[in-house]
C-alpha positions as CSV (number, residue, x, y, z in Angstrom):
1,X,-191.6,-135.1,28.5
2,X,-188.0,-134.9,26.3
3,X,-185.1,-137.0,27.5
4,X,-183.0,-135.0,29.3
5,X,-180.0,-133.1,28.3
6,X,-176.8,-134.7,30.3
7,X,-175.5,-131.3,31.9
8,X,-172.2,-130.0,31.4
9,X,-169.5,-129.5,33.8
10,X,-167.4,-126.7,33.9
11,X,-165.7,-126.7,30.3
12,X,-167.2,-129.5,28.8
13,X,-169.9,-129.4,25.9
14,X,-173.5,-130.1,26.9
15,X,-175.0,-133.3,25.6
16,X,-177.6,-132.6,23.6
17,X,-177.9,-134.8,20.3
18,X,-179.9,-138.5,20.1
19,X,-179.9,-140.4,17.1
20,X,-182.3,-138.4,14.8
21,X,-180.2,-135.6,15.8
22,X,-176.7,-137.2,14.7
23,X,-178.3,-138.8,11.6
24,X,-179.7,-135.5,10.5
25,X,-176.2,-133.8,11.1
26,X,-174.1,-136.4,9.0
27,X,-177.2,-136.4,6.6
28,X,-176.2,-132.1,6.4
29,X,-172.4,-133.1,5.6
30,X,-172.8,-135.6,2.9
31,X,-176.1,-135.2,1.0
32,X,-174.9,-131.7,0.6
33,X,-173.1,-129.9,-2.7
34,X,-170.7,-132.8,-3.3
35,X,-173.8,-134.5,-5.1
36,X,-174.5,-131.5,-7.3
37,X,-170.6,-130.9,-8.1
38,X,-168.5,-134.4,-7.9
39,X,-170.5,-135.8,-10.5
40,X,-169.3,-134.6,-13.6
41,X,-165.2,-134.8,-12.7
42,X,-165.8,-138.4,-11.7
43,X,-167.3,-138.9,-15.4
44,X,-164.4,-137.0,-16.8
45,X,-162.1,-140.0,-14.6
46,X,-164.2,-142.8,-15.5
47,X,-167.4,-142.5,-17.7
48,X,-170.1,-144.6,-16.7
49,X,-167.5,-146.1,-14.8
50,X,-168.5,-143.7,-11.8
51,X,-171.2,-146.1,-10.9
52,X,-168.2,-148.2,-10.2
53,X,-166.4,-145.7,-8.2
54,X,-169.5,-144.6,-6.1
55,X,-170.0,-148.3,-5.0
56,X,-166.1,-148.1,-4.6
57,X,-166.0,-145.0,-2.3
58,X,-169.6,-146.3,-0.6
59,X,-167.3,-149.7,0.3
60,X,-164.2,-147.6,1.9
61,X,-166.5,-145.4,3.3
62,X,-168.4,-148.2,5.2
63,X,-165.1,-149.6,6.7
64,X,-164.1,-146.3,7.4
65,X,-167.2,-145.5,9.1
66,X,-167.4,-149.1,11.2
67,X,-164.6,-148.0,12.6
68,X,-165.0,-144.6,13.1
69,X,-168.7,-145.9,15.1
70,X,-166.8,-148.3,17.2
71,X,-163.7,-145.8,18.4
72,X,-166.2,-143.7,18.8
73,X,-168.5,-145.2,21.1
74,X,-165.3,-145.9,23.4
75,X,-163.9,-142.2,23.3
76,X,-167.5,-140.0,23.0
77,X,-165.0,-136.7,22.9
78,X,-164.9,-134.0,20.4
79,X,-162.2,-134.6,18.1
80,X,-162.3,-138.0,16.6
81,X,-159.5,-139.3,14.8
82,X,-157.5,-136.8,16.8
83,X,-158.6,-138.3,19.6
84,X,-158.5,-142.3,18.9
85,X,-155.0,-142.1,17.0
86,X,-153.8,-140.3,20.1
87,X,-155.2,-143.1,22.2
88,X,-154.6,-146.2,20.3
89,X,-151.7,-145.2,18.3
90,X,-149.9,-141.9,20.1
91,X,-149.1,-138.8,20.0
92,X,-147.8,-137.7,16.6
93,X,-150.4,-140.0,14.6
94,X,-153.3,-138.2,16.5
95,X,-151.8,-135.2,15.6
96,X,-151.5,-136.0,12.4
97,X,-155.0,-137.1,11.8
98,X,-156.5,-133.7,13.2
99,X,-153.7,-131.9,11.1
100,X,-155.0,-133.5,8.0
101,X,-158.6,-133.1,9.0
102,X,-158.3,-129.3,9.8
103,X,-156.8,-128.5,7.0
104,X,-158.6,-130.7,4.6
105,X,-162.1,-129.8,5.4
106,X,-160.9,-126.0,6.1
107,X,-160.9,-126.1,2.4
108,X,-163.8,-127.8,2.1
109,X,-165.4,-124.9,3.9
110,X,-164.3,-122.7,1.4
111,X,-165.6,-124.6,-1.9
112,X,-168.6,-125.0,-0.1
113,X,-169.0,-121.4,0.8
114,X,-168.1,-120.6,-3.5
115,X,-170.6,-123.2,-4.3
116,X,-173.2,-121.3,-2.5
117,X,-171.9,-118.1,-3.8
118,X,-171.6,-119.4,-7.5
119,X,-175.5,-121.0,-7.6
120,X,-176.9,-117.5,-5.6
121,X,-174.8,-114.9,-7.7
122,X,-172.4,-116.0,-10.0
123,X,-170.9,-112.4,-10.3
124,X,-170.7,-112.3,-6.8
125,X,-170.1,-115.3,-5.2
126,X,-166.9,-114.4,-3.7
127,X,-169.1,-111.8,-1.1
128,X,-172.4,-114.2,-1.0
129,X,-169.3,-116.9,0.0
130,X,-168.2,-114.5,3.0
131,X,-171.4,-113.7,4.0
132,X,-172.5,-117.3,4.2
133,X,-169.2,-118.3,6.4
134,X,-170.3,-115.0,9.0
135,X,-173.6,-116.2,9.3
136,X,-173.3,-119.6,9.8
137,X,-170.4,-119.6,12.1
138,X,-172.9,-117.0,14.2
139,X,-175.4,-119.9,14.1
140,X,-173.4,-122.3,15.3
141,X,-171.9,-120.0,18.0
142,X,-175.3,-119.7,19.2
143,X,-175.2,-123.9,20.1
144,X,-175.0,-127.0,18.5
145,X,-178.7,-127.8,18.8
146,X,-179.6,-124.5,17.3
147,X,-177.5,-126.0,14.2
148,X,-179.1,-129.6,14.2
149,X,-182.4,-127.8,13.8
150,X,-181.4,-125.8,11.1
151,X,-180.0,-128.7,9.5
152,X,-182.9,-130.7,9.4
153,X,-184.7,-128.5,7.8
154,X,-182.1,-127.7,4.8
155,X,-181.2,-131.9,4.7
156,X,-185.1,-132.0,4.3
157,X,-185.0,-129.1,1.4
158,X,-182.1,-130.9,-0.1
159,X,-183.9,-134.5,-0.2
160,X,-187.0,-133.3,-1.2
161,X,-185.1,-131.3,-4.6
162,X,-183.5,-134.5,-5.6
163,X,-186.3,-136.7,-5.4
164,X,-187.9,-134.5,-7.8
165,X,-184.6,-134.3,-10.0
166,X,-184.6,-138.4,-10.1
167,X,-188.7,-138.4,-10.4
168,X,-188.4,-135.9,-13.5
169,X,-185.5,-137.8,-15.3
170,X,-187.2,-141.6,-14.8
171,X,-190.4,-140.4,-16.1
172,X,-189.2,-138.6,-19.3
173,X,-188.8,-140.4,-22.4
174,X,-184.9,-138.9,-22.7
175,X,-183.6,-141.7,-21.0
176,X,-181.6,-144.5,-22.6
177,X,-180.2,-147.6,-20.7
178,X,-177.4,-148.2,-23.2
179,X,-176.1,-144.7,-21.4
180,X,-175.2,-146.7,-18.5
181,X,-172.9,-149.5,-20.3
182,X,-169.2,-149.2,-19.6
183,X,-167.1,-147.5,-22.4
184,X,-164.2,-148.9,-24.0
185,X,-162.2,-146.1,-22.4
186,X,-162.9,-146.8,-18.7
187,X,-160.0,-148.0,-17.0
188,X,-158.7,-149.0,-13.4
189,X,-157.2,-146.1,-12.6
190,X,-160.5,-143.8,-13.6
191,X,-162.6,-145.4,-12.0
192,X,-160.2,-145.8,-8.9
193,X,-160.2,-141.5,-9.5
194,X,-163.6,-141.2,-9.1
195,X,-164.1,-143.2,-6.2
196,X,-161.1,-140.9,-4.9
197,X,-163.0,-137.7,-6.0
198,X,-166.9,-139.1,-4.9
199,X,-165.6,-139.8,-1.6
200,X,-165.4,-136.4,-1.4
201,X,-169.3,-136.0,-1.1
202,X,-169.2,-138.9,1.7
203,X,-167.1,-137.8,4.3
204,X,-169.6,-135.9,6.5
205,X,-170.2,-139.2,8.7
206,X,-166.9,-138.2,10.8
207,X,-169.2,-135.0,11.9
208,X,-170.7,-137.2,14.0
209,X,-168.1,-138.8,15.5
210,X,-165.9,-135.7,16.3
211,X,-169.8,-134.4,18.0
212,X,-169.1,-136.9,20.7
213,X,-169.3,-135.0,23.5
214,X,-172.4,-133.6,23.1
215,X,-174.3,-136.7,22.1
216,X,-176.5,-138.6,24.4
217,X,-175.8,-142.3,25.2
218,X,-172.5,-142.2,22.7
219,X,-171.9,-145.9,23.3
220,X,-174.9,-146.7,21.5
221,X,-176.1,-143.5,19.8
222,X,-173.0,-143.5,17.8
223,X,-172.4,-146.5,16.0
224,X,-176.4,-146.5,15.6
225,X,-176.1,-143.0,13.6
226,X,-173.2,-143.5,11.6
227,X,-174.0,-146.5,9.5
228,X,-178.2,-145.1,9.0
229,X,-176.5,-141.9,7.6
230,X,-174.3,-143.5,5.6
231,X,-176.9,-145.7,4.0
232,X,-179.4,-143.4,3.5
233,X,-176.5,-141.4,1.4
234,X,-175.5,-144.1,-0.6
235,X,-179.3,-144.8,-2.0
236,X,-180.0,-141.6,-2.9
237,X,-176.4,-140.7,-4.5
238,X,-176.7,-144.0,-6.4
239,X,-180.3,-142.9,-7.6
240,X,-179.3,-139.4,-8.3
241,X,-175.8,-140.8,-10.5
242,X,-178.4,-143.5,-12.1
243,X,-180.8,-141.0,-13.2
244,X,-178.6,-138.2,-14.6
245,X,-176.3,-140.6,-16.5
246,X,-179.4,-142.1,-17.9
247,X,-180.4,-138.6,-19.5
248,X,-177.1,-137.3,-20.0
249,X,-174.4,-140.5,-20.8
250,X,-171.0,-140.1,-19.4
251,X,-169.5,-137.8,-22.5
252,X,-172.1,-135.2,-21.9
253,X,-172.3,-135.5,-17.9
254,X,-168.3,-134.8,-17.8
255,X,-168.7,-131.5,-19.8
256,X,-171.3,-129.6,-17.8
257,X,-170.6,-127.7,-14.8
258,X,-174.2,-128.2,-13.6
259,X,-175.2,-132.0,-14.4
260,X,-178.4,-131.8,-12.7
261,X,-179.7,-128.7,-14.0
262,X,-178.7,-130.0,-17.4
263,X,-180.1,-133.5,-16.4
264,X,-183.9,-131.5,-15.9
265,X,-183.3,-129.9,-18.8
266,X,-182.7,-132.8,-21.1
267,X,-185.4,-134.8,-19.2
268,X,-187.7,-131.5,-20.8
269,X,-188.3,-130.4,-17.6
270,X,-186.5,-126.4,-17.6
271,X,-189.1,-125.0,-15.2
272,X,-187.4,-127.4,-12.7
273,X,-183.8,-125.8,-13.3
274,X,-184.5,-122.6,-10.8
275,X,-185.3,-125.5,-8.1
276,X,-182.3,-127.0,-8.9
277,X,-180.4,-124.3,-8.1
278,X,-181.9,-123.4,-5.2
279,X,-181.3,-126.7,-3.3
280,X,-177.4,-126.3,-4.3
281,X,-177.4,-123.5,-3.0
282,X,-179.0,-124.9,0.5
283,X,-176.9,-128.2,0.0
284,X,-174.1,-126.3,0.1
285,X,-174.9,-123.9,3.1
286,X,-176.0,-127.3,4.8
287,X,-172.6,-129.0,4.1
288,X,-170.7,-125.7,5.2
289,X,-172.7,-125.2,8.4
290,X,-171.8,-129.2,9.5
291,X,-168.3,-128.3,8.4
292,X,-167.6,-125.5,10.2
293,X,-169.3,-127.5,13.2
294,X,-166.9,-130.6,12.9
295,X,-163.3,-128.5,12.4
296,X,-164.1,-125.9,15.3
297,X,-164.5,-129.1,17.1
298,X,-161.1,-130.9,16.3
299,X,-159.5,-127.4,16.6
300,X,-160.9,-127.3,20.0
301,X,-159.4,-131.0,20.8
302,X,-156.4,-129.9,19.4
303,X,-156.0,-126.8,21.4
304,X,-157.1,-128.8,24.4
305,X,-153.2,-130.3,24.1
306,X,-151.7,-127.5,22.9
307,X,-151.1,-129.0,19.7
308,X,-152.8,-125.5,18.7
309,X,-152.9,-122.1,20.8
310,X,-154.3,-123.6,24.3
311,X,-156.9,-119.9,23.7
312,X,-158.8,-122.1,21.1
313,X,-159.9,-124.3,24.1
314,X,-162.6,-122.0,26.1
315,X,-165.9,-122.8,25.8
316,X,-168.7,-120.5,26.1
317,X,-170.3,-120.2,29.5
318,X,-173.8,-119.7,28.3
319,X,-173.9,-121.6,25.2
320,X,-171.6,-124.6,26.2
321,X,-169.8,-124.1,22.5
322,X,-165.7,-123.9,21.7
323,X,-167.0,-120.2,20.6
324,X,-163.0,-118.9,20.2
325,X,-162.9,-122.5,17.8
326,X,-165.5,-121.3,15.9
327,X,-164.8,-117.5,15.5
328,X,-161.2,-118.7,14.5
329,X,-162.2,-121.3,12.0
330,X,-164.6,-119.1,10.4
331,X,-161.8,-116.2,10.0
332,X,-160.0,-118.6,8.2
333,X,-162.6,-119.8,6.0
334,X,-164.0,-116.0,5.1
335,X,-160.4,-115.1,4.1
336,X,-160.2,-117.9,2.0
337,X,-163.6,-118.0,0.5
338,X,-162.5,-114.2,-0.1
339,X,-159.4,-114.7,-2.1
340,X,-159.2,-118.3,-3.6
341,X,-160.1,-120.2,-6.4
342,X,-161.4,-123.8,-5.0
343,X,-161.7,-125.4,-7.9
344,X,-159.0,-127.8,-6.6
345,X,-160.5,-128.4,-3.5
346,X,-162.3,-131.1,-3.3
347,X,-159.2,-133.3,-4.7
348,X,-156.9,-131.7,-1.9
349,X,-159.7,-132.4,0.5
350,X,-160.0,-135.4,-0.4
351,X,-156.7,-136.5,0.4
352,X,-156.4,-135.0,3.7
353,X,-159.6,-136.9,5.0
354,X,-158.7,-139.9,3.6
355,X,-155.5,-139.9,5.1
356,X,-157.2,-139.0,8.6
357,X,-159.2,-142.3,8.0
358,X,-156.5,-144.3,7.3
359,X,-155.4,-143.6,10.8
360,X,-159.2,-144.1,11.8
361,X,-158.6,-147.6,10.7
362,X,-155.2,-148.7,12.2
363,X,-156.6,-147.2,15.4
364,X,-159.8,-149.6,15.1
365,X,-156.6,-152.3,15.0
366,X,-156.0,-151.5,18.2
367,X,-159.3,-152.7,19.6
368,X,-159.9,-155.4,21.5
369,X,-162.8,-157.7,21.2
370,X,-164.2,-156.5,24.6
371,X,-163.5,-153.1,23.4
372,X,-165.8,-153.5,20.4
373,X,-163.5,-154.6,18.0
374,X,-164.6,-154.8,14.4
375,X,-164.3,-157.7,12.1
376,X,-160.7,-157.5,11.2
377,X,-161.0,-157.2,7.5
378,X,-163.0,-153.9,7.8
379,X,-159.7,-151.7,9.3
380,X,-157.6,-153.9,6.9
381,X,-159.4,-152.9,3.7
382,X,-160.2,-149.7,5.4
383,X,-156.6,-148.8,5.6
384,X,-155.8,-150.4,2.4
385,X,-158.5,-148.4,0.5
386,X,-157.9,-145.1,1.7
387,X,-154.4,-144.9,1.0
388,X,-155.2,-146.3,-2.7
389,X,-157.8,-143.5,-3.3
390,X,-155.6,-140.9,-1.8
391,X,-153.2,-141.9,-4.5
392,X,-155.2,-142.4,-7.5
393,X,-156.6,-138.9,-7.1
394,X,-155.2,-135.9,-9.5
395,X,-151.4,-135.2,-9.5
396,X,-151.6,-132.0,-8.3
397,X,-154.0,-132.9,-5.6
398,X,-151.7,-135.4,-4.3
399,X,-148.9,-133.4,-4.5
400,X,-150.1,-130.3,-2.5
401,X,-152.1,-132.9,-0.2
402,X,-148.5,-134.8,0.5
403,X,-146.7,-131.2,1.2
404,X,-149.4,-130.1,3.8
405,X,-149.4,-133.1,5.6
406,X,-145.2,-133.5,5.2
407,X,-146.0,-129.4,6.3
408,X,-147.4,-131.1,9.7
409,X,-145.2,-133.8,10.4
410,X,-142.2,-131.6,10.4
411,X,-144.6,-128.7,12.2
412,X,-144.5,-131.3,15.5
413,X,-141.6,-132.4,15.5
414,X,-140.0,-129.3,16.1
415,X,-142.4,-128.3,18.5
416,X,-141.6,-131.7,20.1
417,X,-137.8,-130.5,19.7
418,X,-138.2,-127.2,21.7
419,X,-140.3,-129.0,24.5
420,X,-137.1,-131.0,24.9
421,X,-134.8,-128.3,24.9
422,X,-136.5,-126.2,27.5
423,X,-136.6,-129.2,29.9
């Protein structure tokens, strides 16, 4: 017999997700196209260097997610951040937080959506980009346990195309050690860029976190998911970085637009290339179906406070979804996989998310010891590392990132400013 589904009362989400479950969906959001695209602009940053920023990212990330795990487990509702800065730290910085989240990984969306596009039909990848966003927002209107099955299956696809990438390149005779040393050119601030940029590809932990209400036993399902999916990530990312800089040397890795079909190549391995592409591709509609999943659920937080129109708040009677979230969120994102270029996004994505951990972290402050407080240092350099990396990425990232949070700020004040006149 199966454990039992915790049911749902009347506008609540259904609890369906255990720890396999949760693992498999933060598995979809990071090991997803941010492996196949954020390694060559992180060599362009830092060299070999990235190795450096990867364990850099990894380090924030782990803090981040700590206390992500343990806010978590104390408020198992959709909407993380939103929720915890909200609770620990008030109104306007839980606001904030699913501001920057929203709009962040709304972005995300899109590049992922491209990415699919650009690796299924270059010519066409702004329609194969649509198409994707109608048909997975469809998938994850029909429930959030219809999703974690569908991404098992592509996280499984996924793993099983990099483990022949890294198993190609180590045992080809195209592989040089002296690849890996650290130029004479890497600097601080590259290498602090490509942890900025990398951390891009690790984000997808917070999926978890903002499922809370529909995961089994959150108080230890949770912080039990978070930190397995994050270290599984980490090995294979570090492999896959190892192995294409080991066949390709920084130089060359920062020129291509498709390192590890260049890395099979160069490892004289081509018949492996049409894999390649294929598991972007499926990476990419993985890390766009847990997106869509996570922001239709902070939109529905959001909207549960009016921060956003109180419509967005219905869920589905049958299904047990935020099903007007969804269909809103994925509007957005098929307009914008229509008509933009994304080649900016992961930097302005990026700094939106790691300004929503930032808050994340000052929240975990907050905790007490018999709330589950963790070790002080890990929201301290939490904090401290977020804000660095948000920084250090691209000018123009941090630039439009700092005007669309600014963009919120002054977005809830006002609205805090009419409340108080109507009163």
């Amino acid at each position: 017999m199966g454990t039992p589904v915790t049911p749902a009362g009347e506008g609540e989400l259904k609890r369906h997700l255990g720890v396999s479950d949760a693992v498999v969906i933060g598995l979809g959001s990071m090991i997803g196209a941010g492996i196949f695209a954020s390694l060559a602009p992180a060599a362009s940053a830092a060299g070999s260097g990235l190795l450096a920023g990867l364990a850099l990212a990894a380090a924030v990330a782990y803090c981040n997610a700590t206390s992500s795990a343990r806010l978590a487990a104390r408020y198992p509702r959709s909407g993380g951040t939103y929720v915890y800065g909200r609770e620990r730290l008030g109104d306007f910085w839980g606001y904030l937080a699913g501001w920057g989240f929203v709009v962040g990984k709304t972005a995300s969306c899109a590049a992922m959506a491209l990415t699919a596009g650009s690796y299924v039909w270059p010519s066409q990848a702004h329609a194969v980009a649509v198409a994707a966003v109608v048909a997975l927002t469809a998938v994850n209107y029909a429930g959030v346990r219809k999703s974690a099955l569908l991404t098992r299956v592509i996280v499984t696809v996924v793993l099983a195309v990099l483990a022949a990438v890294v198993t190609a390149v180590l045992t080809s005779n195209s592989t040089d050690a002296a690849r890996l040393d650290l130029g004479t050119d890497t600097s601080l601030a590259g290498v602090l860029q490509a942890a900025g940029l990398l951390f891009f590809a690790f984000a997808g932990y917070a999926r978890i976190a903002t499922l809370g209400e529909e995961v089994r036993d959150p108080e230890r399902t949770i912080p039990r998911a978070i930190p397995l999916a994050l270290g599984i990530t980490l090995a294979v990312y570090a492999a896959v970085a190892v192995a294409v800089l080991l066949v390709l040397g920084p130089d060359r890795l920062a020129r291509t637009t498709d390192p590890l079909v260049e890395a099979v190549r160069a490892a004289g391995v081509p018949a492996l290339a049409p894999v390649v592409r294929a598991g972007a591709a499926v990476a990419a509609l993985g890390s766009l179906l847990a997106l869509i999943l996570g922001v239709s659920r902070t939109t529905l937080a959001m909207a549960r406070d009016r921060h956003l129109p109180h419509a967005l708040a219905a869920v589905h009677p049958r299904f047990h979804v935020p099903h007007r979230a969804e269909l809103a969120v994925g509007a957005v994102v098929a307009v914008l996989a229509a008509t933009v270029d994304v080649r900016g996004a992961i930097g302005f994505s990026s700094f939106g998310v790691l300004a929503y951990y930032a808050i994340a972290n000052a929240s975990a402050w907050t905790l007490t010891p018999e709330e589950g407080r963790p070790a002080r240092i890990v929201p301290i350099a939490g904090t401290a590392g977020c804000l660095v990396l948000a920084f250090a990425l691209p000018l123009a990232s941090v630039l439009a990132g700092t005007a669309v949070i600014t963009a919120g700020a002054a977005a809830h004040g006002l609205r805090r400013a009419l409340g108080r006149s109507n009163d």
